[in-house]
N, C-alpha and C positions, 0 to 999 in steps of 0.2 A: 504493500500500500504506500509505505514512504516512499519507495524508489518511483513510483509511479506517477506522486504527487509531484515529486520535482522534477521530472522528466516533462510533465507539464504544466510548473512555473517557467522551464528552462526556455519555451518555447516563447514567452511573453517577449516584446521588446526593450533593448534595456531601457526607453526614454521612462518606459512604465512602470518596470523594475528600480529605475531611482526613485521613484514621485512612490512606490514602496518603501525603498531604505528610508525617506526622509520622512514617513511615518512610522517607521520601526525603530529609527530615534528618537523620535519626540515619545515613545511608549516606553523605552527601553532607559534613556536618560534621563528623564524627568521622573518617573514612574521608577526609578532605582531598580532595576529588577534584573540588572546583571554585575555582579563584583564591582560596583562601584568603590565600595571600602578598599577594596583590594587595591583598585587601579590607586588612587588618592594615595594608599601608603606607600606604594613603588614608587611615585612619582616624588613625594617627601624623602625619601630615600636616594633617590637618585639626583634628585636637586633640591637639595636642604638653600641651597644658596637663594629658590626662588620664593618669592611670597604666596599664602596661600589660594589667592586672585590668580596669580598665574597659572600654577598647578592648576585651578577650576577650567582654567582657559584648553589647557592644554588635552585635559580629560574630556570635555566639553568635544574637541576637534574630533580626539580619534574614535570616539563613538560615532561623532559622522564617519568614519572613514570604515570604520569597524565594521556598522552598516552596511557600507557599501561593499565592502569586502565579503557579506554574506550573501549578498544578490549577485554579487561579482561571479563568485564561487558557484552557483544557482546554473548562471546562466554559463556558466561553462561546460554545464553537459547538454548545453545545444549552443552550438557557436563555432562560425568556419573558420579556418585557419586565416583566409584575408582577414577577419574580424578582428582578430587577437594579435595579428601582425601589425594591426594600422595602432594597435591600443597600446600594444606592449613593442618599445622601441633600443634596440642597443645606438647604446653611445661612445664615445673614445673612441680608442681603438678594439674594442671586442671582436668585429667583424675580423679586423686583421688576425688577431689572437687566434680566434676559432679555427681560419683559414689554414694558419700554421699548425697547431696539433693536426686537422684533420690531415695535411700533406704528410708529414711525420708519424703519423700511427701512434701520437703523444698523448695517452692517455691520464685526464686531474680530478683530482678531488676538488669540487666546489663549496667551498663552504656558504651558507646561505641564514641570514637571521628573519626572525618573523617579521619582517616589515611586508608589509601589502605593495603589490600582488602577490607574495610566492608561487601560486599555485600558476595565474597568468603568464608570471615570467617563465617558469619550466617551459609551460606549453609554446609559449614563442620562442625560445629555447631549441625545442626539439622539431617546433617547424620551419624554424628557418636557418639554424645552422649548421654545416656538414658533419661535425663530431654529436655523436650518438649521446642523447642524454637519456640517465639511469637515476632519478630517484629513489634515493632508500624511505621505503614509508615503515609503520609500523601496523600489522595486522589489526582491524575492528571484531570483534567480538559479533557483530549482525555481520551474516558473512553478505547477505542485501546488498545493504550497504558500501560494506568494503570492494565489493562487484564492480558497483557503480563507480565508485570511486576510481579504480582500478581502470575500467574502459573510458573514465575522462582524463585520467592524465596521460593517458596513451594514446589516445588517437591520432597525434599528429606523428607518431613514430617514437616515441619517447619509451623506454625500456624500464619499467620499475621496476625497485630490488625489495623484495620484506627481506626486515631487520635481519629477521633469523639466518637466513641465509648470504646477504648479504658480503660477511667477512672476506668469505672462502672467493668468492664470483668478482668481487673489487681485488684479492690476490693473483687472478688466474691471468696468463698475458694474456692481450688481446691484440688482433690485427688489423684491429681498428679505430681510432680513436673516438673515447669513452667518456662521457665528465659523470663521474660520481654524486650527487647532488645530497649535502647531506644537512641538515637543520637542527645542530644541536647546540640550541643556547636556552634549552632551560634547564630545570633541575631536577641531576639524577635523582632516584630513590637512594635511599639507603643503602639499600643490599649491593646497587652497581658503582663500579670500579670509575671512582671519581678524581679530580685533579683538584687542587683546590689553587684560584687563582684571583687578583686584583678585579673587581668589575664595580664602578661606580664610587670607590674609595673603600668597598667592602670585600673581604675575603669568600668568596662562594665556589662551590663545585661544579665542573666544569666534565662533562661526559670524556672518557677517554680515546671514544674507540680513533677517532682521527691520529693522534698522536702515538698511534699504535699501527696504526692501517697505511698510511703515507710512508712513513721507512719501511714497513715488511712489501710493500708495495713498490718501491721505488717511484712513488709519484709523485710530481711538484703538488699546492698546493693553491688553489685561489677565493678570492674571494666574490659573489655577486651582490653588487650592491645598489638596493632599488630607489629607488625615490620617483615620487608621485607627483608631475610638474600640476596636471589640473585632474580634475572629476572625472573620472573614467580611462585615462591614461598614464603610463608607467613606463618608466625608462630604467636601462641594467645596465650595468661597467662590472666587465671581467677585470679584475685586480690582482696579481700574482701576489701573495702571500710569504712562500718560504719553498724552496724548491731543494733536490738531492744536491750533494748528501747530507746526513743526519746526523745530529751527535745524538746518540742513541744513547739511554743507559742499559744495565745488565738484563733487562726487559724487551732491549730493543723496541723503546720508544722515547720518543722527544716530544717534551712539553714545553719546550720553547712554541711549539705551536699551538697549544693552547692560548698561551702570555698574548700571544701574535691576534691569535682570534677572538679575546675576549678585549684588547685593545681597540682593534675595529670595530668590533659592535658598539662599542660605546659612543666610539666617533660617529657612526651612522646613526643612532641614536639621538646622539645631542643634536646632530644637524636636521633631524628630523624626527623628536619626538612623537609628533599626531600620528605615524605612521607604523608605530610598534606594538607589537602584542603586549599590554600592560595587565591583562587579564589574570596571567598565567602567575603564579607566584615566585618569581623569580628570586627572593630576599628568603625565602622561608626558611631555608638554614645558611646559616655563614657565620663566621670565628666573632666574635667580640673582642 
């Protein structure tokens, strides 16, 4: 039934699907009815230096944006590749970058932070560049769902990887070039093998498997980084991060790439707070 129901919102056009979001914020942000506490104390955290008017401002935007970003996500399982080409645009030099792995058979780890679009940039990602893109997602519990899921970030060619399997599939050479796409900036559980590093002037855990996967792998490292110039449109810069070789330790792994990745997101961050997942609880543990 769910799958069903948004296969036909997906169909709606987006002018109608926003004049949507812009009523599912005025429900959602006025009407408190999603982790507002939440977002307010990451943001206190993350810029103690701002007033509390600010922060409102700032919470205020990305619930628009947040919005948008779930009709966004909606409508991407009905939407053509032109669509998402004209929407989601590379800038710099990425075109060049792509060009050259893909000549080379140079396959990278993409690192990626929740900024809006992720989901749109993979897909204009995998339609319009020659290096093969490979999303690592993590399996849903409604296998439905996770279906669905699964047939919209692939249709333009794009190669998911679940977690589980994952490791082993980003170790294996390939002959063709690959970008690993992997979104880990929030916060491990407990149990998983964590890094603990600088993010926002606070000590937090930081997922390992990158800094484990790029040396056993031999693969350079980069970063995609989005930013939202107006409503409905998104621009990506491939950013080279840290490339072979590694100073490894007895693990054979280097967390100097973590250092590396949680420095960037903060810079992307500050230069564009409205556009980050604030939701998630990113402070929930870290060192005092």
């Amino acid at each position: 039934m769910i799958p069903f129901f948004i296969k036909l919102l997906a169909r709606l056009p987006l002018w109608f699907l926003y004049r949507v979001s812009d009523l599912l914020f005025v429900v959602v942000y006025y009407g408190k009815l999603y982790r507002k506490k939440v977002v307010l104390s990451n943001l206190a955290i993350a810029f103690p230096e701002k007033t509390q008017q600010e922060r409102e401002k700032i919470a205020k935007a990305f619930y628009r944006n947040f919005c948008d970003f779930i009709i966004e996500t909606i409508k991407s399982f009905h939407i053509s590749k032109e669509e998402v080409m004209k929407r989601t645009r590379p800038i710099g030099n990425t075109l060049q970058i792509a060009e050259t792995l893909a000549k080379n058979k140079q396959s990278i780890i993409a690192l990626v932070t929740h900024h809006f679009s992720w989901e749109w940039v993979s897909m204009a990602c995998s339609a319009e560049l020659e290096t093969v893109v490979s999303p690592v997602y993590k399996q849903l519990a409604n296998k439905e769902i996770d279906k669905l899921i699964y047939q919209m970030r692939s249709q333009f060619g794009a190669v998911p990887l679940e977690m589980r399997i994952s490791n082993r599939e980003i170790i294996k050479p390939k002959d063709v070039s690959t970008a690993y796409i992997l979104v880990a900036d929030q916060t491990p559980a407990g149990h998983n093998a964590q890094y603990w590093t600088n993010f926002f002037g606070r000590e937090v855990p930081f997922f390992v498997g990158v800094a484990r996967l790029a040396p056993q792998a031999n693969l350079p490292v980069y970063f995609v980084r989005i930013t939202k110039p107006k409503r409905g449109h998104y621009v990506y810069n491939l950013e080279p991060v840290i490339e072979p070789p590694y100073n490894t330790d007895e693990k054979g792994q280097d967390f100097s790439i973590l250092d590396e990745y949680a420095k960037i997101i903060e810079d992307a961050v500050r230069k564009s707070p409205e556009n980050w997942l604030w939701t998630h609880k990113r402070w929930k543990r870290m060192k005092k």
